[in-house]
DRENFI-372075 format. One record per residue (C-alpha): residue number from 1; residue in one letter; y, z, x. Coordinates in steps of 0.02 Angstrom, whole numbers. Layout:
<pt NUM "A" <Y Z X>>;
...
This chain:
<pt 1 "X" <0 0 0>>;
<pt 2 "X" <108 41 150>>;
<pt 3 "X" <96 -123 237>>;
<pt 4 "X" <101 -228 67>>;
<pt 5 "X" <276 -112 52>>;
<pt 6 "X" <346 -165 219>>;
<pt 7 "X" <274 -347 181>>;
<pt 8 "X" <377 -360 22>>;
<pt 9 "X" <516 -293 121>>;
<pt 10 "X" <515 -417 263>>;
<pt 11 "X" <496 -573 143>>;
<pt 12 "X" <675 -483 58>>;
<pt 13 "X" <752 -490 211>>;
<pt 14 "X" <700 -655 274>>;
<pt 15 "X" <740 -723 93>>;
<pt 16 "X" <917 -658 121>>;
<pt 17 "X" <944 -735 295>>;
<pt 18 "X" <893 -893 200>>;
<pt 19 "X" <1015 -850 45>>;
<pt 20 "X" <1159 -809 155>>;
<pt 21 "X" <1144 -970 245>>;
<pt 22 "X" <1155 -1066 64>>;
<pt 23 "X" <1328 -993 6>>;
<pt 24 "X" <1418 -1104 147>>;
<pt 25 "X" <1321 -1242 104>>;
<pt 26 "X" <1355 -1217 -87>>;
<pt 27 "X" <1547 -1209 -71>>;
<pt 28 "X" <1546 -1374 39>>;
<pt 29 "X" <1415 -1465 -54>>;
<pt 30 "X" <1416 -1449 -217>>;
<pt 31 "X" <1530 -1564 -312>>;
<pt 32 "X" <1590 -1617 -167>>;
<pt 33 "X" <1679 -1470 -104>>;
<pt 34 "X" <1765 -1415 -272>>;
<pt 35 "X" <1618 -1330 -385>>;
<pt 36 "X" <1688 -1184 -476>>;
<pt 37 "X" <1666 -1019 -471>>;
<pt 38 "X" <1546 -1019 -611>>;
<pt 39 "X" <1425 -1156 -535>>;
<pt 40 "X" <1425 -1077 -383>>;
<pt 41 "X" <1388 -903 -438>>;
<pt 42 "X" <1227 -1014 -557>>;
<pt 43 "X" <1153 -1087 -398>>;
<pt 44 "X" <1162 -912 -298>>;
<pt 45 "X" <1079 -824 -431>>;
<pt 46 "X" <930 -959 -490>>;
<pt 47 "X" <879 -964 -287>>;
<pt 48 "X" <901 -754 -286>>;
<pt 49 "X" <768 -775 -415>>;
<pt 50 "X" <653 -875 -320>>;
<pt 51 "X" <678 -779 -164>>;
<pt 52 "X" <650 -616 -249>>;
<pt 53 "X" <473 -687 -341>>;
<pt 54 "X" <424 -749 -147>>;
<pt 55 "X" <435 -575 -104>>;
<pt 56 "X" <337 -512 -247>>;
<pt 57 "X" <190 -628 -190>>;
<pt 58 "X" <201 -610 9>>;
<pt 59 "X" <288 -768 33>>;
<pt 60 "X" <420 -787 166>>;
<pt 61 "X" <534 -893 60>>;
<pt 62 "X" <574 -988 238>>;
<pt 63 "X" <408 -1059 264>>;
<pt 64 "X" <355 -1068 81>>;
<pt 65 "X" <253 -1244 34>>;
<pt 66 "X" <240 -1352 -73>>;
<pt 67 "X" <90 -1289 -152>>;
<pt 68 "X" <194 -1103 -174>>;
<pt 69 "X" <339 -1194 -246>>;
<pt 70 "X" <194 -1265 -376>>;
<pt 71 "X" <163 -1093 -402>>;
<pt 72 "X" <353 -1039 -445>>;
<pt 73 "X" <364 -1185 -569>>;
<pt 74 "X" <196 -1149 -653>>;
<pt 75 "X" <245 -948 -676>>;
<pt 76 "X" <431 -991 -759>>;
<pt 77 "X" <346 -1074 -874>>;
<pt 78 "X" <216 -964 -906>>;
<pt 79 "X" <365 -845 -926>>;
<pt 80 "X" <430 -918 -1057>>;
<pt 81 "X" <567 -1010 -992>>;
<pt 82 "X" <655 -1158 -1083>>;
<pt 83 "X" <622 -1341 -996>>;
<pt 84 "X" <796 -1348 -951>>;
<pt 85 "X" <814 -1186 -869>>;
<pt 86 "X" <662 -1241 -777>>;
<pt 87 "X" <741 -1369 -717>>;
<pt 88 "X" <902 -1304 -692>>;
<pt 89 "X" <824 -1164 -561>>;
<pt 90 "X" <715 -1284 -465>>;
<pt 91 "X" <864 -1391 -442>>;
<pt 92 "X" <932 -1249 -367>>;
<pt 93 "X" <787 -1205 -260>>;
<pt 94 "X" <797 -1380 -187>>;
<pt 95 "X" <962 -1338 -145>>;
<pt 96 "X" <925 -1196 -52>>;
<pt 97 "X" <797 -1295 57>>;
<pt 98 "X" <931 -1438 88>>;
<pt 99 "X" <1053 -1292 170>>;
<pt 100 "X" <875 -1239 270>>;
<pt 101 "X" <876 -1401 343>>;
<pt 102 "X" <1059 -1404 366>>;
<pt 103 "X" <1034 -1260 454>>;
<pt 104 "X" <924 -1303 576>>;
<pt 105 "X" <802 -1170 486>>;
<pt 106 "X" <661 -1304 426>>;
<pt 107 "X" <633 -1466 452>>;
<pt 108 "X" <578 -1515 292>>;
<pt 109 "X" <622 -1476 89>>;
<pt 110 "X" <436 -1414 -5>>;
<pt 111 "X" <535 -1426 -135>>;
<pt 112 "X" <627 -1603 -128>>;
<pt 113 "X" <473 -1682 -268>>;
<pt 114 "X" <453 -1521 -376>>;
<pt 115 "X" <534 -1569 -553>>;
<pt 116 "X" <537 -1479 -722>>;
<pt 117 "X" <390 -1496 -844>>;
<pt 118 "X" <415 -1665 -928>>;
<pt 119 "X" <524 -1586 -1100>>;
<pt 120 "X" <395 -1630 -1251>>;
<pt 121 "X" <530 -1603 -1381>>;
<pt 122 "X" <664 -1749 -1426>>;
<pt 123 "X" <844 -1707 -1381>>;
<pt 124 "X" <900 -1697 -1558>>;
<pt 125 "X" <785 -1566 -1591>>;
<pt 126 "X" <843 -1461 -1472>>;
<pt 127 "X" <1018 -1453 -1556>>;
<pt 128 "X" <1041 -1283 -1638>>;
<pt 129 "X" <1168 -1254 -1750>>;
<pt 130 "X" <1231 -1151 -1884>>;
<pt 131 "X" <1210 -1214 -2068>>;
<pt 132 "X" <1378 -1246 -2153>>;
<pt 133 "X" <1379 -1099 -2233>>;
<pt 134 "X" <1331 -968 -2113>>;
<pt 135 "X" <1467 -1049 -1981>>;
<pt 136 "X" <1578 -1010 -2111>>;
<pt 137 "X" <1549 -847 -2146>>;
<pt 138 "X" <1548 -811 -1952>>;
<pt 139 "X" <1715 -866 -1956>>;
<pt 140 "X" <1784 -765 -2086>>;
<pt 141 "X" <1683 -595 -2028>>;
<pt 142 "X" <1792 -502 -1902>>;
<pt 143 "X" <1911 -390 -1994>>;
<pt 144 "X" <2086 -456 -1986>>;
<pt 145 "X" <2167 -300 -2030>>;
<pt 146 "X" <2103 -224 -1848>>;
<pt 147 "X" <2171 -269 -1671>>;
<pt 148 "X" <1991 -303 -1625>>;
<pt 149 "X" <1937 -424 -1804>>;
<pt 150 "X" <2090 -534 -1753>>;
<pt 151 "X" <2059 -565 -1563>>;
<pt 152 "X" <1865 -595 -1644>>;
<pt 153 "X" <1931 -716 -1760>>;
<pt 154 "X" <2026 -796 -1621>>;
<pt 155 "X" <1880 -822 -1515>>;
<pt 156 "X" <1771 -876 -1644>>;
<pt 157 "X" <1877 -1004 -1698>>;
<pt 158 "X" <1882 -1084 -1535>>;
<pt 159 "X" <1698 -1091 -1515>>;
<pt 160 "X" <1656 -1129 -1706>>;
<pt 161 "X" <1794 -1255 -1733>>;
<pt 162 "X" <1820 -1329 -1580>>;
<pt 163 "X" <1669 -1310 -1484>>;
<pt 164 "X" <1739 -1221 -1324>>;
<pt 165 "X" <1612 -1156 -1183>>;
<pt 166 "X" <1594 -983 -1179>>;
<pt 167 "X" <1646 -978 -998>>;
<pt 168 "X" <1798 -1090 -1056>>;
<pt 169 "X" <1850 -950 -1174>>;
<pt 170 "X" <1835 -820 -1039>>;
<pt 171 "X" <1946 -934 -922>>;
<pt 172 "X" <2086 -948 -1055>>;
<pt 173 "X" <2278 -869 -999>>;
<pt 174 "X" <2403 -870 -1126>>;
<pt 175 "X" <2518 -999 -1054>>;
<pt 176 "X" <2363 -1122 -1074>>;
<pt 177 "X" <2412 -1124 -1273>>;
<pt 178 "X" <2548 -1206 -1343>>;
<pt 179 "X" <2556 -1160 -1522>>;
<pt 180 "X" <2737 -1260 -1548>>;
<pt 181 "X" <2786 -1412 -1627>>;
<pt 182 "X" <2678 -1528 -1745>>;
<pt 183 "X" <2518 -1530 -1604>>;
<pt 184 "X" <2467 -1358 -1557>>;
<pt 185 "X" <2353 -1361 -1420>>;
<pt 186 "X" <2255 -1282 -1287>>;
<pt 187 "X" <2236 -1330 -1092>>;
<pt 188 "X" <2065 -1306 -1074>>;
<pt 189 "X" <1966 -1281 -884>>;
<pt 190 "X" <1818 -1375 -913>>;
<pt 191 "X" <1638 -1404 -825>>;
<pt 192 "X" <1681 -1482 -649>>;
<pt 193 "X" <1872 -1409 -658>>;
<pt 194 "X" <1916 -1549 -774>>;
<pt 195 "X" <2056 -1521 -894>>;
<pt 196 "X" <2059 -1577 -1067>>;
<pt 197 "X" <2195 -1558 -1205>>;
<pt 198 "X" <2088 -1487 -1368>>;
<pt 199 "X" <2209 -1502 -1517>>;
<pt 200 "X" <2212 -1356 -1634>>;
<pt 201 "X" <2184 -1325 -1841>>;
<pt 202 "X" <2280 -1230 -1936>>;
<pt 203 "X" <2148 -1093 -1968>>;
<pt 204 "X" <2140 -1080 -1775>>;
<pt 205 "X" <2332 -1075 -1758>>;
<pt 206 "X" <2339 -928 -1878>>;
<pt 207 "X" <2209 -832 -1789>>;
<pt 208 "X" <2275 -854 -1619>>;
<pt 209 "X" <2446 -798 -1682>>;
<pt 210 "X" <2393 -656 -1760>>;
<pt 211 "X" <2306 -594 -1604>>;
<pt 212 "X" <2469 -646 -1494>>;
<pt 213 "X" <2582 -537 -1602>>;
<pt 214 "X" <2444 -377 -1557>>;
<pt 215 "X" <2395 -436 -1389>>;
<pt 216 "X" <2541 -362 -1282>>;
<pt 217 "X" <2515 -170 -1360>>;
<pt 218 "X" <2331 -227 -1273>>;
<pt 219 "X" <2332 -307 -1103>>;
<pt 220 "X" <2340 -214 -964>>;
<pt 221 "X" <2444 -332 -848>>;
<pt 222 "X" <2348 -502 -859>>;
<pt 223 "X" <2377 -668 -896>>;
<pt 224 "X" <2225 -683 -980>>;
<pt 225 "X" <2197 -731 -1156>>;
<pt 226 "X" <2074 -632 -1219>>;
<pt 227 "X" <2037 -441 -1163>>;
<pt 228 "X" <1965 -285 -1209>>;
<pt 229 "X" <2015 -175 -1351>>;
<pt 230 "X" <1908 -30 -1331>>;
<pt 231 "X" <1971 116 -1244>>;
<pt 232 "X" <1848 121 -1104>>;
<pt 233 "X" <1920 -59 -1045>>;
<pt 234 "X" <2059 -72 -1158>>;
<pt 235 "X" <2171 -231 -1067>>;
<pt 236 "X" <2028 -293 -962>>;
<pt 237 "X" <2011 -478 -971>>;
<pt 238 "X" <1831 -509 -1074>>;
<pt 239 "X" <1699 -632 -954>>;
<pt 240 "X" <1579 -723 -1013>>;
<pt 241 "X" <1437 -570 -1042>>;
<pt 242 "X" <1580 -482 -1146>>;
<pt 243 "X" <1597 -635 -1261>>;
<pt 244 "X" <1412 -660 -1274>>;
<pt 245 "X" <1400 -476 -1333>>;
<pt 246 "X" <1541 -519 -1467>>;
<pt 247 "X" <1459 -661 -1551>>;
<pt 248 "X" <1294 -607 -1542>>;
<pt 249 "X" <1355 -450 -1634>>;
<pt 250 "X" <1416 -516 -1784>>;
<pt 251 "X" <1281 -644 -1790>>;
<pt 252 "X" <1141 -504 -1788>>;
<pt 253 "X" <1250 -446 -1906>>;
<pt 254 "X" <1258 -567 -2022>>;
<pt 255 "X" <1055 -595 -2023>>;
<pt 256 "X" <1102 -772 -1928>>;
<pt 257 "X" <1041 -712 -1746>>;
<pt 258 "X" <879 -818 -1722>>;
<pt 259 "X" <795 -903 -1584>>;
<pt 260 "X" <921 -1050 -1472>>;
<pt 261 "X" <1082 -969 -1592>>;
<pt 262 "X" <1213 -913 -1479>>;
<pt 263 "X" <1373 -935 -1414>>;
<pt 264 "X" <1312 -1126 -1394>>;
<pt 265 "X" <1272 -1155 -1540>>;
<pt 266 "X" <1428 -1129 -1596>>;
<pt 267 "X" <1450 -1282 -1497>>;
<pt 268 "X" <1342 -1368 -1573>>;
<pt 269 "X" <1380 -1315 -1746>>;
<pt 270 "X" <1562 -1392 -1717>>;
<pt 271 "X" <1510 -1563 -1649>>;
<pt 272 "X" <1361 -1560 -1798>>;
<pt 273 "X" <1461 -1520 -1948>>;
<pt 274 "X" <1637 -1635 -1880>>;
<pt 275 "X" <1526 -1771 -1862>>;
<pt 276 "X" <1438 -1753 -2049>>;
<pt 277 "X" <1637 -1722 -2102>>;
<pt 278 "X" <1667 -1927 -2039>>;
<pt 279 "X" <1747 -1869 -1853>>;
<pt 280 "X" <1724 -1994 -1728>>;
<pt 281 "X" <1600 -1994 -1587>>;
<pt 282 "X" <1729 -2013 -1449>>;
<pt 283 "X" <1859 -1881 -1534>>;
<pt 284 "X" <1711 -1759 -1534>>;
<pt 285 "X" <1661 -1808 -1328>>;
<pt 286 "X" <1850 -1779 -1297>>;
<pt 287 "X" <1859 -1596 -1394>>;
<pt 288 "X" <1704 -1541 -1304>>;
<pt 289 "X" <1729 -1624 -1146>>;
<pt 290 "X" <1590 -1735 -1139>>;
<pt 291 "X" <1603 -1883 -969>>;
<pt 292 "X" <1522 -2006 -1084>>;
<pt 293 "X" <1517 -2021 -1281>>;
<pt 294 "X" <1318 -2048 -1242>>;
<pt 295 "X" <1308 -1871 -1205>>;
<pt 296 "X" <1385 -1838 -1394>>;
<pt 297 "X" <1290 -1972 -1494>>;
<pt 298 "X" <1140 -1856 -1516>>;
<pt 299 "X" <1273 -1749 -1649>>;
<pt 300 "X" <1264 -1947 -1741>>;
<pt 301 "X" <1064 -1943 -1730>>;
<pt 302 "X" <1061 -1748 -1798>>;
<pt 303 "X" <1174 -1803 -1946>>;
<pt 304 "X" <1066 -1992 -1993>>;
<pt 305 "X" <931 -1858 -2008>>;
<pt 306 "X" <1016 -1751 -2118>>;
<pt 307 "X" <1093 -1877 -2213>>;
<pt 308 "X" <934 -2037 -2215>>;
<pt 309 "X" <800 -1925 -2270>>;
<pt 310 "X" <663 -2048 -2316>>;
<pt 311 "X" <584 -1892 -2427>>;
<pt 312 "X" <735 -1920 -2521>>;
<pt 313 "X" <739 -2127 -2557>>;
<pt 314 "X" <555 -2074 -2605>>;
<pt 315 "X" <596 -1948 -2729>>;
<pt 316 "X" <711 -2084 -2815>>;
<pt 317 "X" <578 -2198 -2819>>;
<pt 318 "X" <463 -2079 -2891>>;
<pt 319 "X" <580 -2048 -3042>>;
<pt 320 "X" <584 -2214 -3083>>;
<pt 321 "X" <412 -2210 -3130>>;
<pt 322 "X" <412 -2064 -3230>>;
C-alpha cells in the first residue's frame, strides 16, 4: 500500500511537470495567441483530469501510450460522459502531448489518432429546449418586488430571449449596455473574443432597468453587470458557477430541471422558439454569435419537425374516411 502511495504520488508530480509545461504552450497556441481566459482555463482543467486518472492507474502521464490513452477514452465513457465532452477532453489531451513535443519532453503524440466515440444521435436531437410555456414561466418567476427577483429577471432575459452564453453573461460591465434611443443594445464578448451587437426587447429593457435603478445600493466597486445580492458576497461580480446555480434554481423549482436543461438550453430555447415565431436564420446566427448560419440551421430542422409532422397529414387523412 505504501509503495502504490508513493507510486500515485510520483505519477502526480510527473503529471504536473507535464501540466506546467502546457500553460505556455496554451497561451501561445491556442487561437493563435489570443484564446480567452475561459478556453484556456477549459484546456488546463480537461488535461488536469487526464493527468490526475494516470495517476490513479500508475501511469506516468509522460510516457503514457497509445493503448493507455484507449483506456482514458473507454472509462469517460463508461462514466457517463456526453460524446461531446468526450471529445472536447481528448482534444485537450492531444494538446497537452503537442506542448510534450514542443518541449523536447517526447518525441511523439499517443494521442494525435484518439477521437471521440462516433456520436449515434442526430444533431437535432441533441437540441434541448424549453417548451413555450415553461420558458415563459421561467421568465416571469423571479420576484420583481426584491433586489435579487429583478437582477434574476435581468439575467434570464438575456439567456431566454436572446440566447447569451452563460460565460457571456458573467463577462457583462454596465457600460457594455446601451439602453438609449430607438435600438437598445448590448456589446457582447463572444467565443474567440469576438464582439457582436445583440439588439434588445422591450421585456429585456424593462428588466435591465429595473435592476440598474437597484444595482448601485449593490455593487461593491465593479464595473460588472451582474453581482451578488446576498450578504455573504453582497457586490461581488457573479461567474459563471454563480449563474449556473441561479437558473438551475428556479428551474428545479419550477419542476422544469431535467436531463441536458440548463443554462444552454436557454440558448437553445431562444434560437428554437424565434425561429418557429418566422425569425430568420442569419438574424438568429448574428444574436447568438454563430461564424456560419450552418451552425444555426439545425434550430430550422428542430422546427420542420415540429411543424411537418407526418402523424399529423395522417390523422387528416384518416378523418376523411370516417
Amino acid at each position: 500500500m505504501v509503495t502504490l502511495a508513493i507510486q500515485h504520488k510520483t505519477d502526480l508530480a510527473r503529471g504536473g511537470d507535464l501540466l506546467a509545461s502546457f500553460g505556455a504552450f496554451l497561451r501561445l497556441s491556442v487561437a493563435d495567441g489570443d484564446a480567452s481566459a475561459h478556453t484556456l482555463r477549459s484546456y488546463h482543467s480537461n488535461a488536469a483530469h487526464f493527468v490526475t486518472w494516470c495517476a490513479g492507474f500508475g501511469i506516468d502521464p509522460a510516457r503514457a501510450t497509445d493503448t493507455d490513452l484507449m483506456g482514458y477514452r473507454k472509462a469517460l465513457v463508461d462514466e457517463g460522459y456526453a460524446t461531446a465532452t468526450v471529445g472536447v477532453k481528448l482534444a485537450a489531451v492531444r494538446r497537452l502531448y503537442d506542448a510534450a513535443q514542443w518541449h523536447g519532453l517526447r518525441a511523439d503524440n499517443p494521442a494525435a489518432g484518439l477521437k471521440a466515440p462516433r456520436e449515434r444521435t442526430a444533431r437535432a436531437e441533441r437540441v434541448k429546449y424549453l417548451p413555450l410555456t415553461g420558458l415563459a414561466r421561467l421568465l416571469a418567476a423571479p420576484d420583481p418586488a426584491t433586489a435579487k427577483g429583478k437582477r434574476d429577471r435581468a439575467i434570464l432575459a438575456l439567456m431566454g430571449r436572446h440566447g447569451l452564453r452563460v460565460a457571456e453573461v458573467a463577462s457583462l460591465s454596465v457600460g457594455d449596455l446601451d439602453l438609449s434611443g430607438d435600438q437598445p443594445r448590448v456589446t457582447v464578448n463572444g467565443k474567440g473574443r469576438k464582439t457582436r451587437t445583440v439588439y434588445l426587447t422591450p421585456p429585456t429593457v424593462e428588466a435591465l432597468q429595473a435592476w440598474l435603478a437597484v444595482r448601485p445600493q449593490i455593487a461593491n466597486g465593479t464595473d460588472a453587470l451582474f453581482v451578488a445580492v446576498d450578504n455573504g458576497h453582497a457586490g461581488s461580480p457573479i461567474g459563471t458557477m454563480g449563474l449556473r446555480w441561479v437558473v438551475d434554481s428556479y428551474l428545479a423549482g419550477l419542476g422544469l430541471k431535467a436531463q441536458g436543461i440548463s443554462c444552454h438550453a436557454l440558448r437553445h430555447s431562444a434560437a428554437t422558439w424565434a425561429r418557429f415565431g418566422g425569425a430568420q436564420l442569419d438574424a438568429i446566427a448574428g444574436m447568438l454569435g454563430h461564424a456560419s448560419v450552418t451552425t444555426t440551421q439545425v434550430y430550422a430542422q428542430v422546427v420542420d419537425k415540429m411543424r411537418e409532422n407526418p402523424a399529423a397529414y395522417l390523422d387528416r387523412v384518416l378523418e376523411g374516411v370516417n
